[in-house]
C-alpha positions in Angstrom: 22.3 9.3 5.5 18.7 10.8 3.8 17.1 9.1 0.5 18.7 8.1 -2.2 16.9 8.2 -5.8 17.9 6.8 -8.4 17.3 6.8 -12.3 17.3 3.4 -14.0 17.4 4.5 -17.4 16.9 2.9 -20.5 19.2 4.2 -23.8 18.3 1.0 -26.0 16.3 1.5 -28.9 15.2 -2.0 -29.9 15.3 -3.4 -26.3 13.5 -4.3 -22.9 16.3 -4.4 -20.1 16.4 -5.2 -16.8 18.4 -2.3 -14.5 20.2 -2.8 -10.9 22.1 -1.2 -9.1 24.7 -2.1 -6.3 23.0 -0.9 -2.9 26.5 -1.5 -1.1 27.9 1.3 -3.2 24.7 3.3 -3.4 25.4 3.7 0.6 29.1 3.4 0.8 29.8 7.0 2.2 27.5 6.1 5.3 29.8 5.9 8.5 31.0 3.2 9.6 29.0 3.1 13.0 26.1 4.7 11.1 24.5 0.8 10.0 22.3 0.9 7.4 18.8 -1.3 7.7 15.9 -2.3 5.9 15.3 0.2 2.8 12.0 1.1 1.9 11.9 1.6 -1.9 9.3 3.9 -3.7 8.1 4.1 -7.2 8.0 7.5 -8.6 6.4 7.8 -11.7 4.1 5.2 -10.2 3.1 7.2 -7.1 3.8 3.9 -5.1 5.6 1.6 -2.8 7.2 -0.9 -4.3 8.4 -2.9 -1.3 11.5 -2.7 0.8 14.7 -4.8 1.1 16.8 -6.2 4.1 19.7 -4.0 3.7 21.9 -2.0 1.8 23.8 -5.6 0.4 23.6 -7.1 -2.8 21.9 -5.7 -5.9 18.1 -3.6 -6.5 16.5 -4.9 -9.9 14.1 -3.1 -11.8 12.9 -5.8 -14.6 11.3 -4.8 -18.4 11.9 -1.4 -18.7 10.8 -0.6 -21.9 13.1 0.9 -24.8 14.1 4.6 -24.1 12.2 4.2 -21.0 13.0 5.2 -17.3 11.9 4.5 -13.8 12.9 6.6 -11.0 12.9 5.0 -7.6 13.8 6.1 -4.3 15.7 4.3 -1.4 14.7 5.7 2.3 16.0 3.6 5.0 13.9 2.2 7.5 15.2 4.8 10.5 14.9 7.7 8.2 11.3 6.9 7.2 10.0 6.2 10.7 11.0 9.5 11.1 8.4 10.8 8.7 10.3 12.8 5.8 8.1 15.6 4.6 7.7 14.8 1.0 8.5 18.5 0.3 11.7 17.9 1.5 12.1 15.1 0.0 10.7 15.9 -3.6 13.2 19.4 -2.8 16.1 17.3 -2.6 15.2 15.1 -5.7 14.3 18.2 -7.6 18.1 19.5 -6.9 19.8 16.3 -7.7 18.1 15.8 -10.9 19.4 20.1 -11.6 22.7 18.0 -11.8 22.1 16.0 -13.9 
């Protein structure tokens, strides 16, 4: 299993919220013998790392995002990115999934 990006977005109008999602589901299609690691976790509108996290377990929370606001991060995990992803590739497969949107 590649990257996974997702959108933590924002609808309120009057409100700062704080987003998660569920990384357990984010990677639940992963085989069974295919274990999934340490995630690294980057900021895109930031142009930055943002840290990493054990595992795909438990919840991802992005805090204050600001009213009609967004941040878009991506997961890589920690096999995939020793690997060394081109970022085209990478940025190509976020350009298509965001298409779907």
């Amino acid at each position: 299993r590649g990257a996974v990006a997702v959108l933590f977005l924002n609808a309120d109008t009057n409100k700062t919220q704080d987003l998660s999602v569920d990384l357990a589901e984010l990677f639940a299609d992963a085989s069974a013998g295919d274990h999934i690691g340490a995630l690294t976790v980057r900021d895109v509108w930031q142009k930055a790392d943002a840290g990493s996290v054990a595992g795909a377990a438990g919840n991802f929370t992005v805090h204050a995002i600001p009213p009609q606001d967004s941040k878009l991060m991506i997961f890589t995990p920690a096999k995939q990115h020793d690997m060394q992803v081109p970022r085209a590739a990478l940025a190509a497969e976020l350009s298509v999934s965001l298409a779907s949107l």
